[in-house]
N, C-alpha and C positions, 0 to 999 in steps of 0.2 A: 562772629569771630571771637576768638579767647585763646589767650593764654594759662599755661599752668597755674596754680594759685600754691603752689608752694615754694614761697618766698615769702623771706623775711615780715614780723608782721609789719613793723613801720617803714615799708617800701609801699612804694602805690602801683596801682596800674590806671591808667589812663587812656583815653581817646587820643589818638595824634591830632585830632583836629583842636581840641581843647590847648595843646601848649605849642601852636603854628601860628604865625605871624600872617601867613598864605599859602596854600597848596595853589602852583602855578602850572600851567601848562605853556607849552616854550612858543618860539616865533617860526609862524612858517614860512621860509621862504626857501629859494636854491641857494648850493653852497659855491664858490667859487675859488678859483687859486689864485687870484688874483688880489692886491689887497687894499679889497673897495669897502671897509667898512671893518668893523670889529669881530675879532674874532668869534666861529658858528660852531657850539661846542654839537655831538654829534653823538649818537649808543655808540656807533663804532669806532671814535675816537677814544673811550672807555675800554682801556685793555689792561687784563691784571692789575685791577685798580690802581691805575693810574693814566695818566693823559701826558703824552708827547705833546705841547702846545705848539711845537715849532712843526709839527704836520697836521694840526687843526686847519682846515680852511678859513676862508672870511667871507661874509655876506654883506649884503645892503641891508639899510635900516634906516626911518627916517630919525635924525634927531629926537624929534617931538615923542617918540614913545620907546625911545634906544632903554632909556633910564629903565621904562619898566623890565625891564629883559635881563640888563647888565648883573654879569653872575659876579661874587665877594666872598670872603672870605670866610666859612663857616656853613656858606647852603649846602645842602644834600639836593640832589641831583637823583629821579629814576626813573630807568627805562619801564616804559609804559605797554608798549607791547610788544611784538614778536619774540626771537628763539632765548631772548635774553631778561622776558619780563621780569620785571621786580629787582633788578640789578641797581645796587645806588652806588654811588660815590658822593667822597667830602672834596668839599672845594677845600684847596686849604692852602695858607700860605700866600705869595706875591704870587698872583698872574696876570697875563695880557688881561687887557680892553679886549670882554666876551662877552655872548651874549648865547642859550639854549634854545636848541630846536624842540620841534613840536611833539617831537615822538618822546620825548624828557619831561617830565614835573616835577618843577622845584618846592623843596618845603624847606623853609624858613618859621627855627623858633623862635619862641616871644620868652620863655621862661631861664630860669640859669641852668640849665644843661649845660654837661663838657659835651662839644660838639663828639669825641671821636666814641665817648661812651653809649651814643646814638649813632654812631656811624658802626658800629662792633655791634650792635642788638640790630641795627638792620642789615647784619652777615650771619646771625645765629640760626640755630631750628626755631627758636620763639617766633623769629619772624617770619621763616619760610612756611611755616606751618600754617600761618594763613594768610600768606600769597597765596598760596596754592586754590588756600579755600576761595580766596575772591578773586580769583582769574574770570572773567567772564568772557563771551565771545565763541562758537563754536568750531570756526575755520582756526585763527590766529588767537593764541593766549592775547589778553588784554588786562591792564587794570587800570582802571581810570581814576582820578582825584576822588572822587565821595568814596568809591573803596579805602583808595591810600589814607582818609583821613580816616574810617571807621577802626584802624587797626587798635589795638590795645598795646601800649607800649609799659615795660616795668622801668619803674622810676626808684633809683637809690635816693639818699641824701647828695648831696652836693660833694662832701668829702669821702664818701664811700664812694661815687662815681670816680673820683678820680684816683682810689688806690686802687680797683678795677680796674683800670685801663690799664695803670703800669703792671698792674700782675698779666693782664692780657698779651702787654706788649713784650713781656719778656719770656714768655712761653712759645709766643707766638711767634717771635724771633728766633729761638735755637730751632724748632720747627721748623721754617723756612730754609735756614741753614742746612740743616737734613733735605729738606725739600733740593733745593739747589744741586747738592750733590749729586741725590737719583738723578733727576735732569741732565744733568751733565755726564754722568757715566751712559744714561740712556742715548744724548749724542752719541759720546764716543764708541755704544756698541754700534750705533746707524753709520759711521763712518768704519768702522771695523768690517762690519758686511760690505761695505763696499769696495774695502781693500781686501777683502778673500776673493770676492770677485774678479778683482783687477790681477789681483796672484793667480785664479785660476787660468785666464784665457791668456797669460803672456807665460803658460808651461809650468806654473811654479807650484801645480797642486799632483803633478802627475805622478805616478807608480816611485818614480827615483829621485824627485824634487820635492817631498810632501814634507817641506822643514814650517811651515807659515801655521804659526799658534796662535793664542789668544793673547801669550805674553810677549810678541813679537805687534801689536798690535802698535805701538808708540812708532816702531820704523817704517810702517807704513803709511801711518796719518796724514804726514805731508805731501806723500807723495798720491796721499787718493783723493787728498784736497785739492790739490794743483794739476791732477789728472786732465788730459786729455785738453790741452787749450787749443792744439789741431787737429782737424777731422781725423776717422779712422779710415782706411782707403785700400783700396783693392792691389796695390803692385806689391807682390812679397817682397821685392828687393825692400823698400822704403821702409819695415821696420825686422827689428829683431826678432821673427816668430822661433821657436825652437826646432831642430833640423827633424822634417819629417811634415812640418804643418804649413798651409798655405794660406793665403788669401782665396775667400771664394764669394760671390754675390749669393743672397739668400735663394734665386733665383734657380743659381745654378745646384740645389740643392733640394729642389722642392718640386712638384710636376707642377702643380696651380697653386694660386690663391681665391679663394671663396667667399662670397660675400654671404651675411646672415639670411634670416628671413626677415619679411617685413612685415607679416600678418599682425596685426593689433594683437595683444594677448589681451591673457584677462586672471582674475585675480583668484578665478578655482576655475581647475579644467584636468586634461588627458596628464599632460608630458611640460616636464619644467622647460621655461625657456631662461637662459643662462644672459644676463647682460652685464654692460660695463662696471654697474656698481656690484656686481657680485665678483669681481675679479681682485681678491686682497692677497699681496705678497706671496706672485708667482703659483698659485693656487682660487679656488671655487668656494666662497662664500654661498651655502644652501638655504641662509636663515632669513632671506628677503627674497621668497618666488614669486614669479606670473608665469602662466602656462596656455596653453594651446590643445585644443581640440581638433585642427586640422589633418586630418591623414594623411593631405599630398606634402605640404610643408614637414609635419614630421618625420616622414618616410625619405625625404629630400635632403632635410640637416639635421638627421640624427648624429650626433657624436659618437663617434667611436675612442674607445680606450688610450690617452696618449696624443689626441690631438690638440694640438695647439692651436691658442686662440689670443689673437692682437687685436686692443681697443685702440681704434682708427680714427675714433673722431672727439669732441668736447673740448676740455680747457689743455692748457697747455702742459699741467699738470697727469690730466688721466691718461693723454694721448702719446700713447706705447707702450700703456700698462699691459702685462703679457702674462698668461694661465695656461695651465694642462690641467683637460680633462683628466681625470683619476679612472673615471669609468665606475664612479662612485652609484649611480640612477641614470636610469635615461633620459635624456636630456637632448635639446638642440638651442641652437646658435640665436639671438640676434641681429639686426640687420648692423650696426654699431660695431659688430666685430669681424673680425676675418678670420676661417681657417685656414692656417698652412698646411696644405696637404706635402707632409716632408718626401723626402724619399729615404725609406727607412734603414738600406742600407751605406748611405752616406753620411747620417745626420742624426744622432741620437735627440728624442723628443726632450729628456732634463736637460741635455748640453742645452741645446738649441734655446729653450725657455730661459734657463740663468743666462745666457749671452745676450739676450735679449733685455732684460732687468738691468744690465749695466752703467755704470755711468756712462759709458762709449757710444753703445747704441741709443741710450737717450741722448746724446749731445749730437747724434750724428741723425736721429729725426727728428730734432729741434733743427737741422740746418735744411733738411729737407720738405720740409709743411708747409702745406700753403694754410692761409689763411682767410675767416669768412667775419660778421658780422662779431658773434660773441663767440667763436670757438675755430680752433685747427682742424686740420684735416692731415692724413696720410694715407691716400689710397693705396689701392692691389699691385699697381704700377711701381711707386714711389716702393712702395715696403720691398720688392723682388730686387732691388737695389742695396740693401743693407749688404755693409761686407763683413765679413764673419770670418777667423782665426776657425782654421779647420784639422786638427791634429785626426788620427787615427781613431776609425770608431773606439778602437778598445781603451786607447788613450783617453776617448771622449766620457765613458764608461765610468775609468778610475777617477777621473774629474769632478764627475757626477760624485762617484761616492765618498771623495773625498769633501766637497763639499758640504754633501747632506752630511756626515759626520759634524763638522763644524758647525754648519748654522743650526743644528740640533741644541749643543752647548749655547749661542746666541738666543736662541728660542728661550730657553730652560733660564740665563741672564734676563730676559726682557722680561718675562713671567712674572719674576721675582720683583724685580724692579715697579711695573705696574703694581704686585700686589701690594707693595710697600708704599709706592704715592696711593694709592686706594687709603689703606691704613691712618696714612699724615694726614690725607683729610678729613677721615674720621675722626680721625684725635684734635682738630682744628674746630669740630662741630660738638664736639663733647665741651670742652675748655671754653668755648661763645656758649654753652647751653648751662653752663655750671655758671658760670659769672653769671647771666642773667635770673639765676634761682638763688644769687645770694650765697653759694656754698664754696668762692673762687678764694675769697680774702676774708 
């Protein structure tokens, strides 16, 4: 492992083992919500560098070796292995009576390092750059204590460390503030989508009501926030649809519902097969396939152009994620989803898909899922049940394209937005890579 060597000449680089008091690996036991024992700090209590103590769990411990465990004020804390390897945190500051799980190694210095100028070089590229290299392990990243000590760490003076950090912290800070912002506008556009949505299917996108902008988006927020706290339901009298549009069950709209294939695929073959992770925002994800060589399965549930596909089952989150085929490649179904075979004259295949994406129709197959071990379900039955706001195909049509108009602009915001947090944390990895070559202050 090594670091650059261009830095200052009276800086050092060192072994972290050489200025550690101990490289510790944490306690194994279960975590409990109960509170039998002190606080069991956990990787996944670690979020956005920082720790909610008050939803940390508690574990058992006996006395006699609690002491070796109990985490202070100043450790550094890092996840050891899986999707988060080499992730640290500083203790810092008053906390509970804690003590670190197994999957954590605590390194405690012995030298006068400012703790957070060591907490800031193990966020930079100096240090990711050999993490990387010492991940060991070929299923699950790993990195174990003799790696964590072999790292090479650049060491300032004492008072150099510490005007690093205030220059770190105050860069680092209007950053964040930027940061925050995109985040927040990035909500606001995720709730924006949801109130075009809610405008489209209560009439208010069509041919003579297409007033609902981008700058109209504040009058909507509240009300797409507090949307729907009662089921959507099939008697047209019970709400205000626009004169001409009904209540209809998805059923009554559709000849069948189809269940996928189940044939095993595999990872090169004939013909893509389309599954639930490939289904992102109301469209088909092509960049993660498995396929199928089967004839009779192919020939069976091939897709056609415009068919709509409902993932039916997993967490509570995936289940009524909902896609149209484009008729992009040929392609068939998994067993995971269901096609609606609509009836084309009643049912436009966009209407149908954005009605489906809804906060409505999610809230109304979260009322209706059964439940299994780790995940929902909504069969063929259950789904033919969905009520659906049914205006005039042609109405259904300008709907459509008043909407893709808009979530075009949404699209074209969110882009932007990503490219922008992309950028801050570039500029966050630049600023840790500069301070540690000496060139910050």
């Amino acid at each position: 492992m090594s670091v650059e060597n261009n830095i200052p000449e009276h800086w050092q680089i060192v072994k972290l083992k050489s200025i550690t008091e101990n490289i510790q690996y944490g306690y194994t036991e279960s975590s409990s919500k109960e509170n039998i024992g002190p606080k069991f700090l956990r990787i996944t209590d670690i979020q956005d560098n920082k720790v909610e103590w008050n939803d940390v769990p508690f574990c058992k411990i006996d006395n006699e070796i609690k002491s070796k465990y109990l985490l202070k004020d100043g450790d550094l804390v890092f996840a050891r292995t899986g999707a988060t390897v080499g992730k640290s945190f500083l203790i810092k500051g008053a906390i509970p009576e804690a003590v670190f799980a197994s999957y954590l190694i605590r390194v405690r210095v012995n030298l006068k390092i400012d703790e957070k100028y060591l907490s800031y070089f193990f966020q930079s590229p100096n240090y990711w750059n050999q993490i990387t290299e010492g991940q060991v392990g070929i299923g699950q990243p790993n990195v174990n204590g003799t790696k964590l000590g072999q790292l090479n760490i650049t060491i300032a003076p004492l008072e150099e460390q510490l005007a690093i950090v205030s220059k770190i912290e105050e860069l680092l800070s209007d950053l964040e503030n930027g940061k925050q912002q995109l985040l927040t506008a990035q909500q606001h556009l995720k709730v924006y989508r949801q109130s075009l949505l809610k405008a489209a299917f209560e009439g208010k996108l069509s041919l003579n009501c297409d007033s609902f902008d981008l700058c109209d988006k504040d009058d909507f927020k509240k009300e797409a926030l507090n949307h729907n706290n009662q089921n959507t339901h099939t008697n047209q009298g019970s709400d205000n649809l626009p004169k001409g549009w009904r209540w209809v069950k998805l059923g009554d709209v559709c000849l069948n519902v189809e269940y996928g294939s189940s044939t095993k695929s595999k990872k090169e073959g004939k013909t893509p097969v389309l599954r639930m992770g490939n289904i992102q925002k109301g469209i088909f994800d092509w960049t993660d396939l498995v396929y199928s060589d089967d004839d009779i399965e192919i020939s069976k549930y091939l897709l056609k152009k415009n068919d709509v596909l409902f993932n039916r089952t997993n967490s509570a989150e995936l289940v009524g994620k909902t896609a149209i085929y484009k008729g992009e490649r040929p392609a068939i179904f998994a067993g995971y989803l269901i096609r609606i075979n609509r009836i084309e004259s009643m049912i436009d295949a966009n209407y149908l898909t954005y009605y489906l994406n809804t906060l409505a129709a999610k809230q109304y197959g979260n009322s209706i899922r059964s439940f299994g071990v780790n995940q929902s379900n909504i069969n063929g039955t259950k789904l033919k049940t969905y009520p659906i706001p049914l205006p005039t195909l042609v109405e259904q049509q300008q709907i459509v394209d008043a909407l893709e108009s808009k979530l075009t602009v949404c699209d074209k915001i969110e882009e932007t937005i990503k490219e922008a947090l992309l950028k801050s944390e570039s500029l966050r990895q630049s600023i840790l890579k500069k301070a540690f070559e000496g060139k910050l202050v």
